[in-house]
C-alpha positions as CSV (number, residue, x, y, z in Angstrom):
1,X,12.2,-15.1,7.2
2,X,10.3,-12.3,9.2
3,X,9.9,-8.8,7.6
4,X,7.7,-6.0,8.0
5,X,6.2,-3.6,4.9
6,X,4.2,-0.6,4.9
7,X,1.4,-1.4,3.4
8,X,-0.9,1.7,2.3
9,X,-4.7,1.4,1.7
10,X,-5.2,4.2,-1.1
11,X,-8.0,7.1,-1.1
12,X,-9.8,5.2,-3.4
13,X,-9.6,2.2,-1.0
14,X,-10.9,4.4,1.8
15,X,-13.5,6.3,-0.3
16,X,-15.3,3.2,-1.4
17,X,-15.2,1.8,1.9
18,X,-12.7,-1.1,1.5
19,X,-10.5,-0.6,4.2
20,X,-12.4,-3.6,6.3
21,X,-12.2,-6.7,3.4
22,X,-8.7,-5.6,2.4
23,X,-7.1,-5.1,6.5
24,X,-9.4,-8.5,6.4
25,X,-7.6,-10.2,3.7
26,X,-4.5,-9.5,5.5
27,X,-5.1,-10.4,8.6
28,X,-6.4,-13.9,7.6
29,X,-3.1,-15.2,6.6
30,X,-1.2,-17.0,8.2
31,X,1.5,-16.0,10.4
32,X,1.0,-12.4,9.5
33,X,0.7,-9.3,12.1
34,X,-0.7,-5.8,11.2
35,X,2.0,-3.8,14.0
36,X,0.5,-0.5,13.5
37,X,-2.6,1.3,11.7
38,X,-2.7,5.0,11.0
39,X,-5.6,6.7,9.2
40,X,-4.3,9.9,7.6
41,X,-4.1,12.4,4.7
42,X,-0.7,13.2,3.1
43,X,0.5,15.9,2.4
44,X,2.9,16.7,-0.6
45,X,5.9,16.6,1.4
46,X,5.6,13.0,2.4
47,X,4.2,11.8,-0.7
48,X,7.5,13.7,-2.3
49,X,10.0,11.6,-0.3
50,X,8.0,8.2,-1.0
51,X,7.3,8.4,-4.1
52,X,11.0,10.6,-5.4
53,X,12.0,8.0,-7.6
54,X,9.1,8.7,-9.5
55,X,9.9,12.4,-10.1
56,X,10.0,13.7,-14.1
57,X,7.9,10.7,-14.9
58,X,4.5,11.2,-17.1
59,X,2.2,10.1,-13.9
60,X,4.3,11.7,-11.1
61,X,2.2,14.3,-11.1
62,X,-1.4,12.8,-11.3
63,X,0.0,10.0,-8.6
64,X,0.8,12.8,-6.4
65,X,-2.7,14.5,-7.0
66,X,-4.5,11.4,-6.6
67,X,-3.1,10.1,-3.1
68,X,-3.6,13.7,-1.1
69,X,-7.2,13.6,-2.3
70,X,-8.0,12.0,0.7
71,X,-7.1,9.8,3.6
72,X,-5.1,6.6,3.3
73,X,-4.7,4.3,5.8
74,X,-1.0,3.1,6.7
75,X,-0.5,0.0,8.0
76,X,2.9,-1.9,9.3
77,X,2.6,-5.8,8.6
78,X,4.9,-8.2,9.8
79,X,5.4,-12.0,9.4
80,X,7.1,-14.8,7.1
81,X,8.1,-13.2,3.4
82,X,5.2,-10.6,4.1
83,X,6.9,-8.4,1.4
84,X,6.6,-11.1,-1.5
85,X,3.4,-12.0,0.0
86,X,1.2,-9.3,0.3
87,X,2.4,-7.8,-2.9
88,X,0.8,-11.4,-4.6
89,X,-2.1,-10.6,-2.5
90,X,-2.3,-7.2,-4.1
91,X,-2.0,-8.5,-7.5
92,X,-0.7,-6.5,-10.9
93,X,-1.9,-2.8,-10.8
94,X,-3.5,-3.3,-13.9
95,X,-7.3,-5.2,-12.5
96,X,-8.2,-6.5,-15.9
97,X,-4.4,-8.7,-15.4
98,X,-5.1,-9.1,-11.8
99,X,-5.5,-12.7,-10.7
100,X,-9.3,-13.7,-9.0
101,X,-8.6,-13.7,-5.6
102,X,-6.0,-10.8,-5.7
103,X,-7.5,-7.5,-4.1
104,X,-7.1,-5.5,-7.3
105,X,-8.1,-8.7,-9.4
106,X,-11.4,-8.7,-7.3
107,X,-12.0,-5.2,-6.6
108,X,-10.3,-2.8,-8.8
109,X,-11.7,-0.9,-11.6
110,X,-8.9,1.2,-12.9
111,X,-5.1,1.3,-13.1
112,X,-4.3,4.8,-11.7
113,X,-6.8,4.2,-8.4
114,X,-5.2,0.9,-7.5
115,X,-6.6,0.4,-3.8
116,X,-3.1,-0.7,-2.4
117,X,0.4,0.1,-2.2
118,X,2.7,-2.5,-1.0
119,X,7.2,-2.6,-0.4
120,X,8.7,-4.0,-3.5
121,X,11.8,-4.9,-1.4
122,X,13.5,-5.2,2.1
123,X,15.6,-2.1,1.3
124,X,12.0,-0.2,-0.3
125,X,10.5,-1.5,2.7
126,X,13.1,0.0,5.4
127,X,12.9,3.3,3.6
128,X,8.8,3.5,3.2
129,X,8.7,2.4,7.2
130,X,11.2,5.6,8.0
131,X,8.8,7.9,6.3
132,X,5.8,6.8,7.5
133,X,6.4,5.4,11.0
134,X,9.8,6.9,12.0
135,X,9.3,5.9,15.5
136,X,9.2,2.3,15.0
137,X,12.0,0.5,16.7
């Protein structure tokens, strides 16, 4: 089944110039489209409505801190189970757990700064989209 997700390359991502092997890692599967590409910085408001469900948890606060410390880039992807796909490709958040040949199993270094964010879901997927490119058809 064709989806789409917003995929989001983190500051840390951008910062220690990733953005090429991870857009890279995407593109080279299969069946899979990158619709639209954004580089931007976000600013609390956004980052409130994306990350709400996260509010009065212990890393709300650090999470929020840590992805307006610099530019992310935002990405739409679209193709065949993209969602359950490119959230395998992104592996655990946790690097040590990450699989070889996941992008945090190859390239992360810490849990908080996890290079990626990826939908969970078709519904998380729909909303994330709305925020972040609300002119999308």
């Amino acid at each position: 089944m064709t989806q789409r997700s917003l995929v989001l390359l983190k500051p840390d991502a951008v910062r220690r110039g990733l953005v090429g092997e991870i857009v890279g890692r995407i593109e080279r599967k299969a069946d899979w489209r990158i619709t639209a590409l954004e580089l931007r910085t976000l600013d609390r408001e956004t980052l409130e409505q994306h990350y709400a469900e996260h509010v009065g948890k212990v890393f709300y606060e650090p999470l929020v801190t840590f992805m307006s410390s610099g530019p992310v880039v935002a990405l739409v992807v679209e193709g065949e189970r993209v969602i359950e796909g490119i959230r395998v490709l992104a592996g655990p958040t946790d690097p040590i757990t990450a699989a070889p040949g996941s992008i945090r199993g190859d390239l992360g270094t810490i849990t908080r700064e996890n290079l990626i964010h990826a939908s969970d879901s078709e519904e998380s997927a729909n909303r994330e989209l709305k925020i972040f490119f609300p002119n999308l058809a």
